[in-house]
C-alpha positions in Angstrom: -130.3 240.8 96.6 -131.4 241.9 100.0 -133.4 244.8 99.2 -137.2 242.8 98.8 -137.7 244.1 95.1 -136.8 241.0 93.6 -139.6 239.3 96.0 -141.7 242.3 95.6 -141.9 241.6 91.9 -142.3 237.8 92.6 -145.0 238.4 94.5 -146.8 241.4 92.3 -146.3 238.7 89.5 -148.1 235.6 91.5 -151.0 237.9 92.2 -151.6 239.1 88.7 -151.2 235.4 87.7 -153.5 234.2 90.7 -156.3 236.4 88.4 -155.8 233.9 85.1 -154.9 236.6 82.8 -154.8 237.4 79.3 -151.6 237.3 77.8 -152.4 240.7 76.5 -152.8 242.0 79.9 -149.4 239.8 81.2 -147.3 241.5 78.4 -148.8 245.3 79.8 -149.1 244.7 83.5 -146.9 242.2 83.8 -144.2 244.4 81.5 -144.4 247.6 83.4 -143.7 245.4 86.9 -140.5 243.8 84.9 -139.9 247.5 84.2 -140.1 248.2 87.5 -137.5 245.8 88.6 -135.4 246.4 86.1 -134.9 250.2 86.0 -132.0 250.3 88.7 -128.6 247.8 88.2 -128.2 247.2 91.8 -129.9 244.4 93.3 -128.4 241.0 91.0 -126.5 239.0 93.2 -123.0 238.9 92.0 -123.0 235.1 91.5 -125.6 235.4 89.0 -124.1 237.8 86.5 -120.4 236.1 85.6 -120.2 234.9 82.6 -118.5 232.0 80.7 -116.1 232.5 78.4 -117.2 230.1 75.6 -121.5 230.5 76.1 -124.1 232.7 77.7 -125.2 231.8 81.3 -129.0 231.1 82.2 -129.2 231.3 86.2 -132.4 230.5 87.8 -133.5 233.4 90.5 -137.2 232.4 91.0 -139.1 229.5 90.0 -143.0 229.4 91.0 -143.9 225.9 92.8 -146.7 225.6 90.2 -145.0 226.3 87.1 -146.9 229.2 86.7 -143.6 231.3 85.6 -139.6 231.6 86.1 -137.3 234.4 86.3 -134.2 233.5 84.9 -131.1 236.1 84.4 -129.4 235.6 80.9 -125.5 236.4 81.1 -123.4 236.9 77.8 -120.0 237.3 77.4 -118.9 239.5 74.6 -120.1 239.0 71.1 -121.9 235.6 72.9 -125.2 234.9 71.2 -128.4 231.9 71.2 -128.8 229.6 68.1 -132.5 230.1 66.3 -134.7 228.9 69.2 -138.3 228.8 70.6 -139.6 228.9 73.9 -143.5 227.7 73.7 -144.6 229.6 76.4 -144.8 233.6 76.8 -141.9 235.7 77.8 -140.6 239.0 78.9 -137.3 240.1 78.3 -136.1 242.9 80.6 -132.6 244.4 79.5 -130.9 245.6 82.7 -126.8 245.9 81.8 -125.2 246.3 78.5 -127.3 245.9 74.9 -129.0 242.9 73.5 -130.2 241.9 69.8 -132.8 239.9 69.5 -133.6 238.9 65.7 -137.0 237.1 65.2 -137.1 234.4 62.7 -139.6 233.3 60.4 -140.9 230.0 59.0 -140.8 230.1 55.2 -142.8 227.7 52.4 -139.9 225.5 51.7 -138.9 225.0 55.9 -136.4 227.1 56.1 -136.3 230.2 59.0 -135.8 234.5 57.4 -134.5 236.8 59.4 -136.9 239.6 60.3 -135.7 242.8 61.9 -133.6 243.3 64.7 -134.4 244.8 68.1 -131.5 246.2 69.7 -132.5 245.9 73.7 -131.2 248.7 75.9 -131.5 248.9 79.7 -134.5 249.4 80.4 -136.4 247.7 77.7 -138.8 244.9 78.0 -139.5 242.7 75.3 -142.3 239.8 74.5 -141.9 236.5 73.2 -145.1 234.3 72.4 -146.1 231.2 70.4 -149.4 233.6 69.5 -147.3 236.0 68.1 -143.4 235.6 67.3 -141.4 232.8 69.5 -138.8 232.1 67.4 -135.8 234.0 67.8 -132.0 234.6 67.9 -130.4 236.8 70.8 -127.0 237.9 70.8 -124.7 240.2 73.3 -124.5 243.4 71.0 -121.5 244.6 72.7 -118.2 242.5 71.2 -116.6 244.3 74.8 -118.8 243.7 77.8 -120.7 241.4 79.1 -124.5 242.2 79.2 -127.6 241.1 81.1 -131.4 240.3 80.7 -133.8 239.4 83.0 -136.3 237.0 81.4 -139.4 235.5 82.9 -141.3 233.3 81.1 -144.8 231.4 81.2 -143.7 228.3 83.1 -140.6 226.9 84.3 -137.8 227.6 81.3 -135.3 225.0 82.4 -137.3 222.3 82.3 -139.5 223.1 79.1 -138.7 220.8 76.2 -137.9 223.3 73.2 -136.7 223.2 70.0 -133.5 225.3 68.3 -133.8 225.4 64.4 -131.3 225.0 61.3 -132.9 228.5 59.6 -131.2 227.1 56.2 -132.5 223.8 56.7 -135.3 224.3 59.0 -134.0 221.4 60.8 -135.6 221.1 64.5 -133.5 219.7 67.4 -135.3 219.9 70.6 -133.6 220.5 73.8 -133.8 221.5 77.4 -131.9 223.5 78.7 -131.9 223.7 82.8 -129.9 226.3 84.3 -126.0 227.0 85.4 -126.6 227.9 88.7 -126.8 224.8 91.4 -128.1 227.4 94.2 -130.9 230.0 93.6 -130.8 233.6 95.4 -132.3 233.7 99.2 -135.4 236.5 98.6 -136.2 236.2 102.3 -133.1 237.5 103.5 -133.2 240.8 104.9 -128.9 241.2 105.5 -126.0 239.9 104.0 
């Protein structure tokens, strides 16, 4: 993670931030610089794509000192997926290895959570997340193979956002938060291994 575009989006990001944006203009501005990032597999550290044999991985790789946003990469392990959950802040989603479904959910009459339609996520693709527009969701590896990877940032600092994960026959809320795996976070200053 040596080659400065990892910083260079952290810092593209703050600035657009800096500007107290819309969150219309976040999910196009801020989307094509996660695009950006995303469209080559070869600057993730090794350390923060292994995943775990029994649930998906959430390693920190930036979080702002204000709060203003995180960049987390998501690691499954085959056929690994999220309960329902929210997130209560924006989000982008960029796929960079392998395939992802995410399956919005939403709140019926009587409580309980429908299934809308899936979004199968291939590298490349950036996807949005919002309490203004759809925030409840399901995500799953959609390889039962390989392991596949996202690269999420969000509105404010993900591991330390109390959020809630939902029964969808039920509607039962649990709320949870739910930090990160990684104890170390990459070095985007360094310049060689």
């Amino acid at each position: 993670m040596t080659d400065g575009r990892l910083l260079s989006f952290v810092k593209q990001l703050s600035q657009l931030l800096e500007t107290k944006p819309s969150e219309k203009i976040i999910f196009t501005q801020g989307k094509a610089l996660l695009e950006e990032l995303i469209a080559k597999d070869d600057w993730l550290a090794e350390e923060f794509t292994k995943p775990h044999p029994q649930y998906y991985q959430q390693y920190l790789l930036y979080a702002d000192p204000f709060d203003r946003f995180s960049i987390v990469s998501f690691v499954w392990g085959p056929g690994q997926k999220t309960p329902v959950h929210n997130h209560t802040v924006w989000g982008m989603v960029g796929q960079l290895r392998g395939e992802e479904k995410g399956t919005p959910f939403h709140q019926q009459p009587d409580g309980s959570y429908k299934s809308g339609t899936p979004v199968i996520c291939s590298p490349g693709h950036v996807d949005t997340v919002s309490p203004n527009t759809h925030d409840i969701h399901e995500v799953a590896n959609n390889h039962t193979d390989q392991t596949s990877i996202s690269i999420h940032v969000y509105g404010a600092n993900i591991g330390k956002v109390q959020r809630a994960v939902y029964d969808p026959i039920t509607g039962q809320e649990k709320t949870f938060i739910s930090g990160y795996a990684n104890t170390l976070v990459p070095n985007l200053w360094a310049t060689s291994q």
